[in-house]
FIVO-237128 format. One record per residue (C-alpha): residue in three letters; x, y, z. Coordinates in steps of 0.02 Angstrom, whole numbers, padded with zeros to 5 digits, always signed. Layout:
! FIVO-237128
ALAXYZ...
! end
This chain:
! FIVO-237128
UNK+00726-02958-03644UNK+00633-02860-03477UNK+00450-02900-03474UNK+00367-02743-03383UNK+00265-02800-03246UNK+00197-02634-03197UNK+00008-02618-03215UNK-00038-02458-03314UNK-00119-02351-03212UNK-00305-02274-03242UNK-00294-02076-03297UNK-00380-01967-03160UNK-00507-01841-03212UNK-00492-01673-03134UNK-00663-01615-03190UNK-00777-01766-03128UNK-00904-01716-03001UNK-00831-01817-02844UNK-00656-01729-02893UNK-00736-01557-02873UNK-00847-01586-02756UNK-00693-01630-02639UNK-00624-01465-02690UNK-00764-01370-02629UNK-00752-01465-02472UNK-00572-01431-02477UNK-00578-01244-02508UNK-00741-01237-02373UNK-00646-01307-02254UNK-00480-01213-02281UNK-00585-01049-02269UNK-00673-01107-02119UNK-00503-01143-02029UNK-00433-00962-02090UNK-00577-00892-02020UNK-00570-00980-01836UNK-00403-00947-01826UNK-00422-00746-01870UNK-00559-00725-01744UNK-00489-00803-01626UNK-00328-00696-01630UNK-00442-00546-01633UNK-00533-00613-01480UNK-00402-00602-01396UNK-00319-00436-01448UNK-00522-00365-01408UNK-00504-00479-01247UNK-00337-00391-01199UNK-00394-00233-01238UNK-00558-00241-01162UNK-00459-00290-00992UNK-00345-00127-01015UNK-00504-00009-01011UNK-00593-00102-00869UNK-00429-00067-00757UNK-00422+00088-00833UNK-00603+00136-00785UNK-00566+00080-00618UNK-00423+00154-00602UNK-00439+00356-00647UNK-00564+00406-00528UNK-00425+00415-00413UNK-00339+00534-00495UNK-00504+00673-00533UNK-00508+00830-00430UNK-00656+00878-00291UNK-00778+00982-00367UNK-00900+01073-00253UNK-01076+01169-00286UNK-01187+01255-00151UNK-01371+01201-00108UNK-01434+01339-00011UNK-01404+01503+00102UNK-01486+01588+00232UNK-01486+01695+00384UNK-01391+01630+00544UNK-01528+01514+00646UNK-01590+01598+00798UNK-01455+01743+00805UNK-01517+01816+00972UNK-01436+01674+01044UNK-01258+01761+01024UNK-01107+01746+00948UNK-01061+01582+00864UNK-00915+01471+00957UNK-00935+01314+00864UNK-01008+01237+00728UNK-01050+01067+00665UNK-01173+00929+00573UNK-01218+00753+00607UNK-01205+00600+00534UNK-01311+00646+00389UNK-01295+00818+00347UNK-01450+00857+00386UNK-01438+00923+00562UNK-01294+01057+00629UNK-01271+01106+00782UNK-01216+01300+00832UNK-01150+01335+01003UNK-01151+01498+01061UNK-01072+01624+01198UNK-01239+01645+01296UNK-01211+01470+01326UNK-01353+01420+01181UNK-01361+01250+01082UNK-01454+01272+00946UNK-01506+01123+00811UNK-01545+01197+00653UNK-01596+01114+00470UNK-01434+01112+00370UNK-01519+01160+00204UNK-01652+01300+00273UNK-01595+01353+00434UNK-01741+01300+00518UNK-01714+01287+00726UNK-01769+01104+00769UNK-01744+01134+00954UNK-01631+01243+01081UNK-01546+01192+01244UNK-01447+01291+01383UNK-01289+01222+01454UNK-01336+01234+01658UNK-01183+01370+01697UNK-01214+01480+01838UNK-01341+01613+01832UNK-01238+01776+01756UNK-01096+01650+01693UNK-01065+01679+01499UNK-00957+01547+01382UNK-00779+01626+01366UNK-00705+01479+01273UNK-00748+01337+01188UNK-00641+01181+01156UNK-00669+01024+01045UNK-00609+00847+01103UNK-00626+00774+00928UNK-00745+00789+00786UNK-00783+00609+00790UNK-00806+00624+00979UNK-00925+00774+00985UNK-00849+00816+01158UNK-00839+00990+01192UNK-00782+01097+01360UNK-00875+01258+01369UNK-00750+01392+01463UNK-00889+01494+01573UNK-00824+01672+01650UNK-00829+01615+01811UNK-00661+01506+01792UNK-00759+01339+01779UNK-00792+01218+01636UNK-00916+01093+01560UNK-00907+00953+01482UNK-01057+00896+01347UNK-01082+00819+01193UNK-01208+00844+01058UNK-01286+00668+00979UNK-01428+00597+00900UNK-01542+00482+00888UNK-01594+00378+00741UNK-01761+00302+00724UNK-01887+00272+00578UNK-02075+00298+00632UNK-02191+00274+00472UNK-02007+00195+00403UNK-01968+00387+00386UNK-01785+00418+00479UNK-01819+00542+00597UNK-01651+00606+00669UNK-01689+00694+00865UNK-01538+00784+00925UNK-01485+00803+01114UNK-01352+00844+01222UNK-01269+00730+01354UNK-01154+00757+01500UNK-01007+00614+01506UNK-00955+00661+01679UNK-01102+00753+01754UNK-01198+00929+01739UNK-01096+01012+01868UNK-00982+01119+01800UNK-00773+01093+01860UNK-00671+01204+01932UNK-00515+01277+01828UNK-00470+01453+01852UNK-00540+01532+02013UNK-00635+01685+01973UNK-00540+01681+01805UNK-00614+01690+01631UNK-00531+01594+01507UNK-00510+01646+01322UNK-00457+01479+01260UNK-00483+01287+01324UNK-00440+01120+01287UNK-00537+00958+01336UNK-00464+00780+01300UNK-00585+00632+01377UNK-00518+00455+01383UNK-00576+00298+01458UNK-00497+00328+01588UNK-00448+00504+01625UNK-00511+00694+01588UNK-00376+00837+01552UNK-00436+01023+01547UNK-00321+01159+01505UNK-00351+01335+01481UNK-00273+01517+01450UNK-00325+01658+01564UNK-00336+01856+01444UNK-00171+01875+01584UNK-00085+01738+01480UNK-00110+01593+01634UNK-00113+01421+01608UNK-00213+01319+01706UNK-00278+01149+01702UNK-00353+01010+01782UNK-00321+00817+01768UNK-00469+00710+01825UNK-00467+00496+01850UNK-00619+00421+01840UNK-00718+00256+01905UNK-00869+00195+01824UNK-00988+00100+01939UNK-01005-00062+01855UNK-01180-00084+01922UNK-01252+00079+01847UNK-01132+00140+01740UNK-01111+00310+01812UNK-00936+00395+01798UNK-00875+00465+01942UNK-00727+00609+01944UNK-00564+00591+02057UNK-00455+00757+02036UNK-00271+00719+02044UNK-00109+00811+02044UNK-00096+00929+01906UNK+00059+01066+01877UNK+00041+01188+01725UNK+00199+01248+01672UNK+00235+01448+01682UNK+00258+01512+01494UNK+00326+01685+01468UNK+00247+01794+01320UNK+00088+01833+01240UNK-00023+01646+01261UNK-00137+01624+01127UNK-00189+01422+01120UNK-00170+01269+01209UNK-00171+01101+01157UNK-00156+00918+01218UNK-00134+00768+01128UNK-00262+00616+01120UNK-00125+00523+01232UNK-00107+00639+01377UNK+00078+00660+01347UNK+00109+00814+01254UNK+00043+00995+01256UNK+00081+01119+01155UNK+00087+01305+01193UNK+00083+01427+01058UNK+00132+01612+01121UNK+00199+01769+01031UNK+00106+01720+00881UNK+00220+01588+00798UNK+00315+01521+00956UNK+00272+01353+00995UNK+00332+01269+01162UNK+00327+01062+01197UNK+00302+01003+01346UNK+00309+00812+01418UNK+00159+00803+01534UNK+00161+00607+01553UNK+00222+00654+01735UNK+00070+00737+01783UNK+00149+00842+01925UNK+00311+00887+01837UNK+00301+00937+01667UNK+00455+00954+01563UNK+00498+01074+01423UNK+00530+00978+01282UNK+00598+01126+01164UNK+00511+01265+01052UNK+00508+01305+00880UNK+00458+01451+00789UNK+00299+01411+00680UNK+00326+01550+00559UNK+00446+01688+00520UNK+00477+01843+00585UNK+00368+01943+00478UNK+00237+01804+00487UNK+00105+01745+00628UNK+00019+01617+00647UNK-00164+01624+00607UNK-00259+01456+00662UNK-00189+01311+00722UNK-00270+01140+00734UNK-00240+00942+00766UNK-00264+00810+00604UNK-00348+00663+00638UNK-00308+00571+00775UNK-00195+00697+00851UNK-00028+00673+00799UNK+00000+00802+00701UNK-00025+01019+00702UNK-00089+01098+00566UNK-00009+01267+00550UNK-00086+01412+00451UNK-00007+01575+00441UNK-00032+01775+00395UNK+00053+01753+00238UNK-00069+01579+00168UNK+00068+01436+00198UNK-00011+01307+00285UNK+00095+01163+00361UNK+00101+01011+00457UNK+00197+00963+00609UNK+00230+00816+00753UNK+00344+00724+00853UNK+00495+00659+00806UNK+00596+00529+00884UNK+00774+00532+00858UNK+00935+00385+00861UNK+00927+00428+01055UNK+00722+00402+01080UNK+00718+00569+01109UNK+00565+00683+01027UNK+00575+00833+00945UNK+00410+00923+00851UNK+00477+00958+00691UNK+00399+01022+00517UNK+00361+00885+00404UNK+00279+00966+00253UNK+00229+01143+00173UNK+00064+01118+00075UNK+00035+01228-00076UNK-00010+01400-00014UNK-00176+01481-00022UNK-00209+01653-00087UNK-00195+01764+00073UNK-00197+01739+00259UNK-00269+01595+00313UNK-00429+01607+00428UNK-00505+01433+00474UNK-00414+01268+00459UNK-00537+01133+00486UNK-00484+00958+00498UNK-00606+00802+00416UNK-00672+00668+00528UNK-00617+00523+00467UNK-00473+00552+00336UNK-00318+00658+00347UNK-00389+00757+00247UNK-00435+00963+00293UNK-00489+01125+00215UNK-00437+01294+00225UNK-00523+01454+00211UNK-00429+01609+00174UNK-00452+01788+00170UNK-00491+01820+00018UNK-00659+01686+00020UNK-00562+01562-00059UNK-00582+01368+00000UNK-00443+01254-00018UNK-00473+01065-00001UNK-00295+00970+00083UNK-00229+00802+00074UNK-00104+00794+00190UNK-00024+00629+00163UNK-00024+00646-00023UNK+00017+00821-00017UNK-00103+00873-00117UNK-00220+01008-00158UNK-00361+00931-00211UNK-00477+01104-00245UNK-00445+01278-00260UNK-00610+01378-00277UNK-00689+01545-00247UNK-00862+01542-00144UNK-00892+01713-00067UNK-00819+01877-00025UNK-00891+01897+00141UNK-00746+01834+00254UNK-00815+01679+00339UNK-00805+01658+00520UNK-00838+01470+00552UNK-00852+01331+00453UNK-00913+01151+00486UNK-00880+00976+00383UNK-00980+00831+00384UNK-00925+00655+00454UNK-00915+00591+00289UNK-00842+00752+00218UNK-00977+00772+00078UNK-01062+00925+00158UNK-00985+01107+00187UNK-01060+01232+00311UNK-01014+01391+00327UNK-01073+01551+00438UNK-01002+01733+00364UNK-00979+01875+00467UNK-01120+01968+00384UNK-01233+01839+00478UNK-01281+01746+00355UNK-01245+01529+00330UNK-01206+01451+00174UNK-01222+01250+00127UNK-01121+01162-00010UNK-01106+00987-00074UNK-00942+00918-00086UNK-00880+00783-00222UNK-00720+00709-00147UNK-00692+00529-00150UNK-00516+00484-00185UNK-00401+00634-00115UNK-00259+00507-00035UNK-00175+00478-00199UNK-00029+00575-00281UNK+00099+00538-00390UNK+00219+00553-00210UNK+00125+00458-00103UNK+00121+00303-00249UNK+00303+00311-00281UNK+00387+00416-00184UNK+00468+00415+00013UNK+00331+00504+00126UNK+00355+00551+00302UNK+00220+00465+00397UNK+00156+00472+00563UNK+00272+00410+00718UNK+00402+00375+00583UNK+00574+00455+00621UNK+00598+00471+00417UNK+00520+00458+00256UNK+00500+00276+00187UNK+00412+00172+00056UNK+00275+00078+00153UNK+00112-00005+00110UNK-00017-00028+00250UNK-00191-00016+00216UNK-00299-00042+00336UNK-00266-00031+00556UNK-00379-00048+00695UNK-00403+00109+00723UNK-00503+00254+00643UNK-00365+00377+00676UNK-00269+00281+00556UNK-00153+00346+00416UNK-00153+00218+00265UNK-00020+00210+00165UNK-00021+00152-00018UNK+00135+00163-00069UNK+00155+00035-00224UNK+00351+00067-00213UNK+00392-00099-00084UNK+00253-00223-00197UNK+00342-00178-00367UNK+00502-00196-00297UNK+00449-00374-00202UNK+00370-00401-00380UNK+00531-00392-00473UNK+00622-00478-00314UNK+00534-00632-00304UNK+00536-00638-00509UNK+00723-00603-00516UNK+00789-00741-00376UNK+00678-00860-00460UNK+00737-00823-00620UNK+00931-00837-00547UNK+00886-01025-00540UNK+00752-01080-00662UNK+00861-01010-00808UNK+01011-01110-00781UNK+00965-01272-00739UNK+00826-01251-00875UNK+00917-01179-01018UNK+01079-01317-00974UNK+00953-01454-00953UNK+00875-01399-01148UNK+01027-01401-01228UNK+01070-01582-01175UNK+00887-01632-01191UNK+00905-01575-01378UNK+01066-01590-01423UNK+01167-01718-01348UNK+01041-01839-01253UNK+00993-02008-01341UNK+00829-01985-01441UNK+00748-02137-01340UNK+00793-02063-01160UNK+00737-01885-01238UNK+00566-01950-01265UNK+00558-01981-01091UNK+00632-01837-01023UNK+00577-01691-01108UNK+00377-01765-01068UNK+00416-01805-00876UNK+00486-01609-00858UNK+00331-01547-00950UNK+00209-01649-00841UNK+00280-01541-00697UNK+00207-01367-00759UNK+00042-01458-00725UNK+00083-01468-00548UNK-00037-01347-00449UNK+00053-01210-00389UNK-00030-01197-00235UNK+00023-01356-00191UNK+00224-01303-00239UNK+00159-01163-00134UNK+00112-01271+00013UNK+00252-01369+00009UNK+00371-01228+00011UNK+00293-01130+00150UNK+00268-01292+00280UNK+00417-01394+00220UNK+00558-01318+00127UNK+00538-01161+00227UNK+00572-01237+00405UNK+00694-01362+00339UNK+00792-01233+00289UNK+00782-01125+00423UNK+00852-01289+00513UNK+00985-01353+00377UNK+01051-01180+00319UNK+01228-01234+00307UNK+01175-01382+00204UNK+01091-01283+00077UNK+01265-01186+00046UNK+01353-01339+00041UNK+01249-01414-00085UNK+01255-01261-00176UNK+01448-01277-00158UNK+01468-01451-00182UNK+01351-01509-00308UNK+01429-01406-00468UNK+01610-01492-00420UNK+01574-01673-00399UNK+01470-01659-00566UNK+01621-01570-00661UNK+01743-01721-00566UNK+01632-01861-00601UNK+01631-01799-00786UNK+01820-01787-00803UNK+01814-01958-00743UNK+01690-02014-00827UNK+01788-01975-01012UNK+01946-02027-00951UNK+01906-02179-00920UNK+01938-02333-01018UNK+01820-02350-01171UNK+01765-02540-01135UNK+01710-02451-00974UNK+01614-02303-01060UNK+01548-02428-01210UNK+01442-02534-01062UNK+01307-02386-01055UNK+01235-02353-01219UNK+01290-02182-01309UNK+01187-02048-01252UNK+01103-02120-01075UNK+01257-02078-00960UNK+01162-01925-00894UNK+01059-02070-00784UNK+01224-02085-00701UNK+01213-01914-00610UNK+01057-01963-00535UNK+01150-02067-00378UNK+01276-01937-00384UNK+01156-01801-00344UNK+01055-01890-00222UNK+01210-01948-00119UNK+01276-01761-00126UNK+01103-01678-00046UNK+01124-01833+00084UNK+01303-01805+00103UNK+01295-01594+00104UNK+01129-01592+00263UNK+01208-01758+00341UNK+01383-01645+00393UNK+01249-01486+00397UNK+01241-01476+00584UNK+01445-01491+00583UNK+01469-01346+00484UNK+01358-01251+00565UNK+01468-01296+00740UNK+01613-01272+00668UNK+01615-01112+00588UNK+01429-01014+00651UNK+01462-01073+00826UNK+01324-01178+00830UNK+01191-01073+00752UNK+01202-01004+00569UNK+01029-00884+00594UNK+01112-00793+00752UNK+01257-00780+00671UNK+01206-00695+00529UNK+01100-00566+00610UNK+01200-00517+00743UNK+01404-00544+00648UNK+01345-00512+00487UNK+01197-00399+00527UNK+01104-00483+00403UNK+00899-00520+00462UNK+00839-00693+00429UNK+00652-00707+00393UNK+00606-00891+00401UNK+00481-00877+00208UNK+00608-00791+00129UNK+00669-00765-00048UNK+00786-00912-00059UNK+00632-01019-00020UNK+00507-00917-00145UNK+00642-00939-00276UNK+00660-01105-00251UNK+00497-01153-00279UNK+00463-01037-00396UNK+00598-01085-00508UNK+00536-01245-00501UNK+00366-01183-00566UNK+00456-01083-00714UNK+00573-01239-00744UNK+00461-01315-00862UNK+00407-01169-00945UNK+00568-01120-01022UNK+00633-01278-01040UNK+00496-01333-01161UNK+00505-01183-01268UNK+00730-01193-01252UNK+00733-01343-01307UNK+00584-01351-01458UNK+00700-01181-01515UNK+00867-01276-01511UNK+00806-01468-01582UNK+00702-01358-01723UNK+00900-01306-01788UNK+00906-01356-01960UNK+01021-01549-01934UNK+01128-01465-02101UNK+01190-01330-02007UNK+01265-01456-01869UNK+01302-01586-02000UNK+01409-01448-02101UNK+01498-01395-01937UNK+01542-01559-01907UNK+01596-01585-02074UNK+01710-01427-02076UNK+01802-01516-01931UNK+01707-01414-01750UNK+01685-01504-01618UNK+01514-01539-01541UNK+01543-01415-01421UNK+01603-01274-01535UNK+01441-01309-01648UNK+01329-01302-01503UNK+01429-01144-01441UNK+01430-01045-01626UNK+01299-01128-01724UNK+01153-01196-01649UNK+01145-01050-01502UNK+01151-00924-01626UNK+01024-01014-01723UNK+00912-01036-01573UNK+00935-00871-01480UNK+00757-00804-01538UNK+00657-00962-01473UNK+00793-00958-01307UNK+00751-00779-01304UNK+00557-00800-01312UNK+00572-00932-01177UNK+00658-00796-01044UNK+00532-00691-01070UNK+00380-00810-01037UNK+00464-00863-00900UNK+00490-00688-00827UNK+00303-00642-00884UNK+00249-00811-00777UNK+00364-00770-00639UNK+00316-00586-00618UNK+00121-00636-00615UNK+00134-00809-00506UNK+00031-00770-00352UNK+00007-00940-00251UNK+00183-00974-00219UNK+00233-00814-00146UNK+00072-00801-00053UNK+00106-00939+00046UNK+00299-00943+00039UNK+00333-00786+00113UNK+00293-00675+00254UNK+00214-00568+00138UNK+00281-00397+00227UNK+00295-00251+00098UNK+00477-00202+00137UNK+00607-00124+00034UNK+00776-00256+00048UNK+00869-00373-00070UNK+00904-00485+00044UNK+00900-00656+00019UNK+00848-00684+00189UNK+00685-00559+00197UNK+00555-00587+00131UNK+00435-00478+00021UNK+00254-00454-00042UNK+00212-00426-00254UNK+00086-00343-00329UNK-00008-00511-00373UNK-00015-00584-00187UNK-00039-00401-00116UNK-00202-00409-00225UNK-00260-00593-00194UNK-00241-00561-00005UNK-00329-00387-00007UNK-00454-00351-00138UNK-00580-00479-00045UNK-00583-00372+00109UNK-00594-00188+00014UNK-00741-00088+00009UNK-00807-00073-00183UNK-00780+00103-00260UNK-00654+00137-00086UNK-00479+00219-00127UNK-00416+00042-00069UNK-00520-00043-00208UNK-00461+00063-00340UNK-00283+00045-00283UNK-00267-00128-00313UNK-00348-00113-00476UNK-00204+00012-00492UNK-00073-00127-00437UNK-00174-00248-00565UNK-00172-00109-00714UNK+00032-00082-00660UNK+00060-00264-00669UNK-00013-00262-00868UNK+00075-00129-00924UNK+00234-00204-00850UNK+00215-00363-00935UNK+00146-00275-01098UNK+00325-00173-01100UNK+00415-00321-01071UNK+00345-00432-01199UNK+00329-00289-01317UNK+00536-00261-01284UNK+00543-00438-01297UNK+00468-00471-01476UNK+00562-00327-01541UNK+00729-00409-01484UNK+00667-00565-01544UNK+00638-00523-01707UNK+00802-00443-01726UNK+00899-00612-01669UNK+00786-00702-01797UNK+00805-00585-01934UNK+01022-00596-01894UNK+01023-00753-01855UNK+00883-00824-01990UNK+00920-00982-02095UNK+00906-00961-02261
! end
């Protein structure tokens, strides 16, 4: 007979007051942990979304129009002076400047009209101003064309000073190269004159009412004890140009001027050869029923702004062809403007410029962009001069009926357009269009160029070369890890390949730019060859390895034989940059670089995108490793145990059981990867040469959106067009990666719900 030994256990009373007070506990706690975890997912979704509309608020200012409003009009300041030649304001607005034919300089208050003082250019007695020419706006240089054939040279500046810490603005006039006025044309009044004044060198040319050009080419030498310039006249021959001459212009560099005649003819000529000039070619401007209205230099002088009798307004400049040859050729047609265009007048410090028709409409210009930024009615008096400020926030204008109107202008951001973001543009001294980002120069002539084109494509570069070799090796590595590796070596694996995601990536960054990057440059054949190499010897040593003898195999326990690769692959990288320079003799004559660019015509940068995905894979590595090899070991064991059962081999199960099975998690951890390749900044920013160019070569090397911003947004001006831009880069960046991982979870969740283990 069985004696039961078992002690008879107490019952347990659900309703005592320690049971339910561990409920409550319980319950409180359970709703605590719901609630944690529900506001902390909403933190982030409000986190995420509050980062969208702060790059969104920085970003759309760039695309708003100009919008314009007058302050004040009034009567031409002290119109007894004579007929206005030029126009123009300081610094400030507050101050213009009105040069007359009577030889007159008049200062007037911008917003009342109000004469602050008068001076007389010191022409001969009975000598009126003919012409008047402008250096530059930003130089304030002017050449007055007197009717006695001769020419001066002034400028109109101010001075700044506070007294009482009021600003008090004083205007004046100066003389660069003296108060005597420089002979041009003998006797010979000129109706049109152009002045350019270098450090070095002052060029006159003007056009005689019997359609004569003359001119007159000065050196100078400044005293280095006083400072005074002093003028050397030098050999100077005009060229003879048949037809009706009505301008004359000279570029900044002293090596082109441009004669427009018959109304829309425009003739080249190289004056770099002071004594001989050469006709570079002509071009008609406009068509035959068409003439040519006003024409005027951008900023900086490289370019012609053309505006004609029929309101098309264009821009032109030199050209150099595949035989460094130039050639002026049209670049761009802007949108038209209601009727014939009357004053074109170029902005100080952008490449921006406005246009004033004939039906008293203003049009506000972009030129790089292309873009019209404003279209508006402001009077139907035709206007007869017009003046911008410096900073291009104040409008003057002087109508025919004598009277001057002032207007505000609100235009911060007119450089951006859908084109110039995206889209080839024809820049400046570049023989075609292209995709280029430059920002900033040392010069104020400067055209910037923000085209985002070359730092999404470097983006996706430098994200898809690292991706070529993070995914393989970590996907491989994963399924082995999980799948066929001994559990005891996996717990020492799968921790020491996750440890390396903690690795700073400035310091893989580092490495890669002063190590890797030059010992590749030097071992380039060896790279190949380990590249070529390294796959075969593992595929031979493994078809060894199972064919041999099974007292052999049975001496290293069942799952560590991977451990035996690790000699294999360290004498391989010995063996592969050991016979390196060998290679390179034997079949790149000695040099693999040279041989490349110049057989090949391939260009080798020494950062490059073999080095950024190098080290960048190494950085990803980790990342989808981890999350490849959680998806595949989380594989329900019956699904493999049943495969087995049913007779598959390991291989087969792994191939059409647990991949299948996995593919969502796998999936997932392509896309992380991706998402942490696209945004990784450190690496590339030091790996690279970081120049924004357009090739898929290997052997260039690029600049992303995420370096272009770490290396830039530190120098930008706040609220600048640059600023906003690389908010724009930053605000591209998000919506890339929200597509992606949006696309992503959506193809997820169909592998999970095909797939799914029920």
């Amino acid at each position: 007979m069985t004696q039961n030994n078992s002690a008879t256990m107490p019952e347990l009373d659900l309703e005592s007051p320690q049971i339910l007070r561990y409920r409550k506990r319980r319950a409180f706690k359970d709703k605590l942990a719901q609630a944690s975890i529900g506001l902390g997912g909403v933190s982030v979704i409000v986190a995420i979304t509050l980062i969208f509309f702060y790059l969104l608020y920085e970003v759309l200012p760039l695309f708003g129009g100009a919008e314009i409003h007058e302050v004040s009009t009034y009567d031409v300041a002290q119109v007894e002076s004579g007929e206005t030649l030029y126009l123009a304001m300081e610094e400030q607005a507050e101050i213009a400047t009105r040069v007359t034919d009577q030889g007159k300089i008049v200062f007037f208050n911008t917003e009342n009209g109000d004469v602050i003082t008068t001076e007389t250019l010191p022409a001969a007695p009975g000598a009126t101003v003919t012409s008047l020419g402008n250096a530059s706006s930003a130089s304030r240089v002017l050449a007055a064309g007197l009717s006695d054939g001769t020419a001066i040279v002034f400028k109109h500046s101010y001075k700044v000073t506070y007294p009482n810490d009021e600003r008090l603005i004083t205007p004046f006039i100066e003389y660069p190269v003296g108060q005597e006025p420089l002979r041009l044309a003998p006797g010979i009044p000129l109706k049109s004159i152009s002045v350019r004044n270098t450090e070095s060198a002052l060029f006159l040319a003007g056009v005689s009412q019997q359609d004569q050009i003359y001119g007159a080419y000065y050196q100078k030498d400044e005293n280095f004890m006083t400072g005074e310039i002093s003028l050397e006249e030098a050999d100077l021959e005009m060229p003879n140009v048949s037809g009706h001459i009505e301008n004359v212009l000279v570029d900044p560099t002293l090596s082109w001027m441009f004669v427009l005649s018959d109304q829309r003819k425009l003739s080249v000529y190289d004056i770099r050869d002071k004594d001989a000039p050469q006709l570079n070619g002509s071009v008609n401007l406009t068509s035959d029923k068409n003439s040519v209205t006003d024409i005027q230099f951008l900023l900086g002088g490289a370019s012609l702004l053309v505006g004609d009798s029929a309101g098309q307004v264009s821009q032109w400049f030199m050209v150099r062809d595949n035989e460094n040859k130039y050639r002026v050729e049209k670049v761009r047609d802007f949108q038209p403007v209601s009727a014939a265009t009357l004053v074109i007048e170029p902005e100080e410090r952008r490449k921006g410029f406005m246009v004033v028709d004939a039906a008293g409409k203003l049009s506000i210009y972009y030129s790089t962009a292309n873009r019209m930024v404003l279209s508006e009615s402001m009077a139907s008096t035709p206007v007869s001069m017009m003046a911008i400020a410096p900073r291009a926030n104040r409008i003057l204008f002087e109508m025919e009926n004598g009277k001057v109107s002032f207007w505000n202008v609100d235009n911060e951001h007119p450089e951006i357009s859908w084109s110039a973001l995206w889209q080839e543009i024809w820049y400046e001294g570049y023989e075609e269009p292209d995709y280029v980002w430059q920002s900033s120069a040392a010069t104020n002539d400067f055209e910037p160029k923000y085209s985002l084109s070359p730092l999404a494509f470097g983006t996706l570069k430098a994200a898809f070369y690292a991706m070529l070799i993070a995914t393989p090796l970590a996907i491989c590595g994963a399924l082995y890890t999980a799948y066929f590796m001994a559990p005891s070596l996996r717990r020492k694996v799968k921790p020491a390949i996750e440890l390396m995601e903690a690795l700073p990536t400035v310091i893989l960054g580092f490495l890669a730019g002063l190590f890797f990057a030059p010992f590749m440059e030097s071992n380039l054949p060896g790279v190949f060859v380990v590249l070529m190499l390294m796959p075969i010897a593992i595929l031979i040593f493994g078809f060894v390895w199972v064919n041999l003898p099974q007292k052999i195999r049975h001496m290293i326990p069942e799952g560590w034989d991977p451990l035996l690769l690790i000699p294999l692959v360290l004498f391989i990288g010995w063996f592969s940059f050991e016979i390196s320079p060998f290679v390179e003799q034997l079949l790149f004559a000695g040099d693999m670089r040279n041989w490349l660019t110049n057989e090949v015509g391939i260009d080798f940068d020494q950062r490059n995108a073999l080095v950024v995905g190098a080290a960048m894979g190494f950085a990803v590595i980790p990342t989808i490793f981890s999350i490849t090899e959680d998806a595949i070991f989380s594989v329900p064991k019956h699904l493999s145990y049943g495969s087995l059962a049913l007779g598959a081999t390991q291989w087969q199960t792994m191939v059409r059981v647990i991949l299948p099975t996995a593919s969502p998690g796998i999936f997932s951890a392509l896309m992380i990867g991706m998402g942490r390749a696209v945004g990784e900044t450190m690496i590339v920013l030091m790996a690279t040469g970081n120049t924004p160019i357009m090739d898929i070569n290997i052997f260039e090397g690029m600049r992303t959106l995420s370096a272009n911003i770490a290396v830039e947004m530190p120098e930008s001006e706040v609220g600048s067009s640059h600023f906003r831009i690389l908010f724009l880069a930053a605000f591209v960046l998000f919506i890339f990666t929200f597509f992606v991982n949006t696309a992503a979870e959506f193809v997820r969740q169909r592998l999970r719900s095909k797939y799914s283990v029920i």
